[in-house]
C-alpha positions in Angstrom: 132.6 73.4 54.8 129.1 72.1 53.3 128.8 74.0 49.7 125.6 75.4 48.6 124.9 73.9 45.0 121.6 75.9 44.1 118.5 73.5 42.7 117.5 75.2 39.1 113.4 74.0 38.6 112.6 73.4 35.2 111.2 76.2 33.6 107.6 75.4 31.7 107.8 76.2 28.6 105.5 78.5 27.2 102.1 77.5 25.0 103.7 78.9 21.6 106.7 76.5 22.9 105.2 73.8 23.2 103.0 73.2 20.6 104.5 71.8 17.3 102.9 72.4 13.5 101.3 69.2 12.7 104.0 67.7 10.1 101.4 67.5 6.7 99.8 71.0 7.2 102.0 72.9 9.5 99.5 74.0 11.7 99.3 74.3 15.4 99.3 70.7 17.2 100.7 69.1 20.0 102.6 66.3 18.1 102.8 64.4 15.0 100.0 64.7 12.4 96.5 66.2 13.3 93.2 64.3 12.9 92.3 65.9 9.2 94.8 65.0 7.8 95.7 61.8 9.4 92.2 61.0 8.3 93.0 62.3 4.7 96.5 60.0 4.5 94.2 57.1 5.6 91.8 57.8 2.4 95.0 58.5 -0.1 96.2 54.9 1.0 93.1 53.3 0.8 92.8 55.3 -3.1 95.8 53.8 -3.7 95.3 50.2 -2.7 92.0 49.9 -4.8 94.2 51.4 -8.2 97.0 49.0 -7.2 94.6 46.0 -6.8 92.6 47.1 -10.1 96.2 47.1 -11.9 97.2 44.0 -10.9 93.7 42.4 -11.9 94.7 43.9 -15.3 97.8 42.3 -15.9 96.5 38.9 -14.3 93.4 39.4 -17.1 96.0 40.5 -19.9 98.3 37.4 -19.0 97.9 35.0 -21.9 97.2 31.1 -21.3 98.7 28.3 -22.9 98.9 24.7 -22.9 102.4 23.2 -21.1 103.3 21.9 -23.9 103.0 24.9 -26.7 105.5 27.4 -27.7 103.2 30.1 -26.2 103.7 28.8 -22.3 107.2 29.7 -22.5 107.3 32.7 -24.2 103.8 33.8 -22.4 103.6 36.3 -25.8 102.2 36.4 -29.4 104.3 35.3 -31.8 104.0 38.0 -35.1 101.0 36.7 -37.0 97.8 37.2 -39.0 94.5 36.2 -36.9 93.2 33.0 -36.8 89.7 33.4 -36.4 87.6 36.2 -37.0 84.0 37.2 -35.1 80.7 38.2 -36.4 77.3 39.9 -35.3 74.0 37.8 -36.2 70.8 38.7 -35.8 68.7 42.0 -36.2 71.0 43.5 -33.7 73.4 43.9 -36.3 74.2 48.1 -37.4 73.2 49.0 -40.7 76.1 50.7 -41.5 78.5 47.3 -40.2 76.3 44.4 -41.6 78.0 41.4 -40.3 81.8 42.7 -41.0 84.4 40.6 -39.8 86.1 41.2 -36.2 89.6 39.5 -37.1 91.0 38.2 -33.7 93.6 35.7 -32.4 92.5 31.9 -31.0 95.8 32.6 -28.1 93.6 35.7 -27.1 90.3 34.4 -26.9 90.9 31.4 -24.8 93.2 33.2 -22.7 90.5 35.5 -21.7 87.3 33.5 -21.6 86.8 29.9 -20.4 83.7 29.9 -22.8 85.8 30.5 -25.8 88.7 28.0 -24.2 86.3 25.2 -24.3 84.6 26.3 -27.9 87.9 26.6 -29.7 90.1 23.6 -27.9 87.2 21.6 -28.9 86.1 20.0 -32.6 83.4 22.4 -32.3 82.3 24.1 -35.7 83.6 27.5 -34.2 87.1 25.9 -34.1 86.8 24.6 -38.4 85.4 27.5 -39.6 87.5 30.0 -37.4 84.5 32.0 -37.3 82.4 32.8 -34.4 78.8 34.1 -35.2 77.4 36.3 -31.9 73.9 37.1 -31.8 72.2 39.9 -30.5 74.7 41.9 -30.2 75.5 45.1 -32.3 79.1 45.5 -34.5 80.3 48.5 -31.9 79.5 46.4 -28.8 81.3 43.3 -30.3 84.1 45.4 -31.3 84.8 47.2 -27.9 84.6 43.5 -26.4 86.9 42.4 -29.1 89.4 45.5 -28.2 88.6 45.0 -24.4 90.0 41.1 -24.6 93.3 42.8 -25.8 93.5 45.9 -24.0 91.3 45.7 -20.7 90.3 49.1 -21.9 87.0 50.2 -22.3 85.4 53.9 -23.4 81.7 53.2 -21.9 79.0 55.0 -22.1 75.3 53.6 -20.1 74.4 51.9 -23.1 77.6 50.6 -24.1 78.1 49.5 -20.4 75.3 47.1 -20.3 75.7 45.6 -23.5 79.2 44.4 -22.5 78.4 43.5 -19.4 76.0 40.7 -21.3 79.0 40.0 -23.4 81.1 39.7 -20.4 78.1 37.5 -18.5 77.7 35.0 -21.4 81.7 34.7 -22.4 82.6 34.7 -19.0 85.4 37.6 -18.8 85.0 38.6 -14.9 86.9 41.6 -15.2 85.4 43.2 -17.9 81.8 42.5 -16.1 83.0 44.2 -13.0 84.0 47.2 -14.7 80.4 47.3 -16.3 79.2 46.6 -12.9 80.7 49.4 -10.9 80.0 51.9 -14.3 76.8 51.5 -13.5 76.7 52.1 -9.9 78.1 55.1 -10.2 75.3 56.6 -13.0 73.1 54.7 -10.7 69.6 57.1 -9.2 66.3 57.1 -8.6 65.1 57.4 -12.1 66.6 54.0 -13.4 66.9 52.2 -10.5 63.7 50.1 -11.6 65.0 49.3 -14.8 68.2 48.8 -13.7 67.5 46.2 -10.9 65.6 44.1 -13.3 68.8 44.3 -15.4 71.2 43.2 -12.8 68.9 40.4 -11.8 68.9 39.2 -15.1 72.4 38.7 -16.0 73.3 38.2 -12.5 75.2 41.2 -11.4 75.5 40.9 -7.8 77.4 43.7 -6.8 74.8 46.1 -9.3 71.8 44.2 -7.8 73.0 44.7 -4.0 72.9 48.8 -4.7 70.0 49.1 -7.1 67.8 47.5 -4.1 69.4 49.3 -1.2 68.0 52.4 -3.1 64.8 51.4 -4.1 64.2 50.1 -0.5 64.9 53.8 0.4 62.1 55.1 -1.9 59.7 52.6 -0.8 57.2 55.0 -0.6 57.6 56.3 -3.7 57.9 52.9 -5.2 54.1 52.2 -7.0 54.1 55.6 -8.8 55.9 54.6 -10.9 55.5 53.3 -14.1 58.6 51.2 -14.3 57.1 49.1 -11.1 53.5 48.5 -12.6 55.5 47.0 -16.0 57.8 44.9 -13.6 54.7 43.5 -11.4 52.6 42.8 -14.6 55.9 41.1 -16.2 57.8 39.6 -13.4 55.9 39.9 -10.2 58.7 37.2 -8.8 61.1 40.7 -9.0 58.2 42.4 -7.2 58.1 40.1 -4.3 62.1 39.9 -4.0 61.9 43.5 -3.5 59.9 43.9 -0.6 61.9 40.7 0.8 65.0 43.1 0.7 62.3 45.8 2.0 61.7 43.9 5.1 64.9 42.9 5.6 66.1 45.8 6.0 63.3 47.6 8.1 64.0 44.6 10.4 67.8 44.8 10.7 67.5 48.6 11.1 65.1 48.0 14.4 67.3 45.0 15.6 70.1 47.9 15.4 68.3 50.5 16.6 66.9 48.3 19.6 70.6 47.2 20.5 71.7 50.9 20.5 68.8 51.5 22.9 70.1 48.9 25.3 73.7 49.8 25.3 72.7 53.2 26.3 70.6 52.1 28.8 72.9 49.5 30.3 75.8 52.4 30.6 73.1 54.8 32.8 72.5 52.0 34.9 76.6 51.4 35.3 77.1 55.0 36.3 74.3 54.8 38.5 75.4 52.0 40.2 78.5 53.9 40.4 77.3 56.7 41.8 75.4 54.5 44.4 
């Protein structure tokens, strides 16, 4: 006798069934994690990466440097000490209220954090007899937040503050402190300043600075000669003026190259599904 063994189809599940909440926000998705917030996670990481990367530029900057053969490249810390050396403001840039008072500091720092001051104190320069280092143009609270900056790669910065440092940090050589200034003044970056500003990062050679202060200005072009700013620049550096419309043309030109590439991918795909069609 043949037995009957009944064939059971698979039932479909039902929408509500089949559809999971997306495992960040618990909404309605097919599977997994939806596109906002997969997109979101992708920014966190990315957040995250930049503060880790800043932190461990820190602690590279705050590592001190010693010669192989001294105490300090063993221990890689201060010993307990008075400073050795001591740093002063000269010239009329000097505060009233701080005339030329004594920064005290220590040698191990200084070289540790700038090559300039490495080669200035290592040396029988005067610098290294005296242990005192006279800085010009520079006011006391500038000095003093580089001074503080060298031993805490901390910095309260104001736009002001920001770009006096970031001379500091251009003539002394302390790359990290220069980048800070740098992306400081990015971020106050606008229309307003952007004159004045590009003349600045041109001048002390702030690349990442000068790359966005004449991406905006070549975005105002039009708007460019009004202003008073631009007529002091052409009558005082017309070199700056001429470097401008470079990045002007430049950029007109690379936007019709793109443009012009986008027009012949579109085009080439019509004539495919043509030819398809055909």
């Amino acid at each position: 006798m043949q037995l009957y063994v009944p064939q059971y189809q698979q039932r479909p599940l039902p929408e509500m069934e089949r559809r999971v909440g997306c495992i960040s926000c618990q909404e309605d998705y097919d599977a997994g994690t939806c596109k906002k917030c997969y997109k979101e996670a992708n920014e966190t990481k990315e957040e995250l990466k930049r503060e880790i990367d800043d932190l461990k530029a820190k602690v590279a900057f705050l590592r001190f440097w010693s010669p192989p053969d001294s105490p300090l490249h063993a221990s890689r810390f201060l010993p307990p000490s008075f400073s050795d050396v001591v740093l002063v403001t000269s010239g009329d840039s000097s505060s009233s209220d701080h005339p030329a008072v004594p920064i005290p500091a220590h040698k191990a720092v200084l070289v540790s954090r700038s090559p300039v001051f490495r080669a200035m104190l290592e040396n029988e320069m005067e610098e290294s007899q005296s242990g005192t280092i006279k800085i010009s143009d520079v006011s006391y609270e500038a000095l003093h937040a580089f001074v503080s900056y060298l031993y805490t790669a901390e910095a309260c910065l104001d736009e002001q503050m920001a770009c006096d440092l970031l001379i500091l940090a251009e003539k002394y050589q302390v790359k990290h402190l220069k980048t800070l200034c740098e992306r400081f003044l990015v971020l106050k970056l606008n229309w307003d300043n952007s004159v004045v500003s590009y003349a600045f990062a041109r001048q002390h050679n702030a690349e990442h600075m000068l790359e966005a202060t004449l991406s905006m200005i070549a975005d105002n072009m039009d708007k460019l000669t009004e202003r008073e700013e631009y007529v002091e620049l052409k009558a005082k550096d017309p070199q700056l003026v001429v470097e401008i419309y470079e990045a002007y043309l430049s950029k007109q030109i690379n936007s019709a190259a793109h443009k012009d590439s986008s027009q012949k991918t579109e085009a080439s795909k019509i004539s495919n599904r043509f030819l398809v069609y055909c």
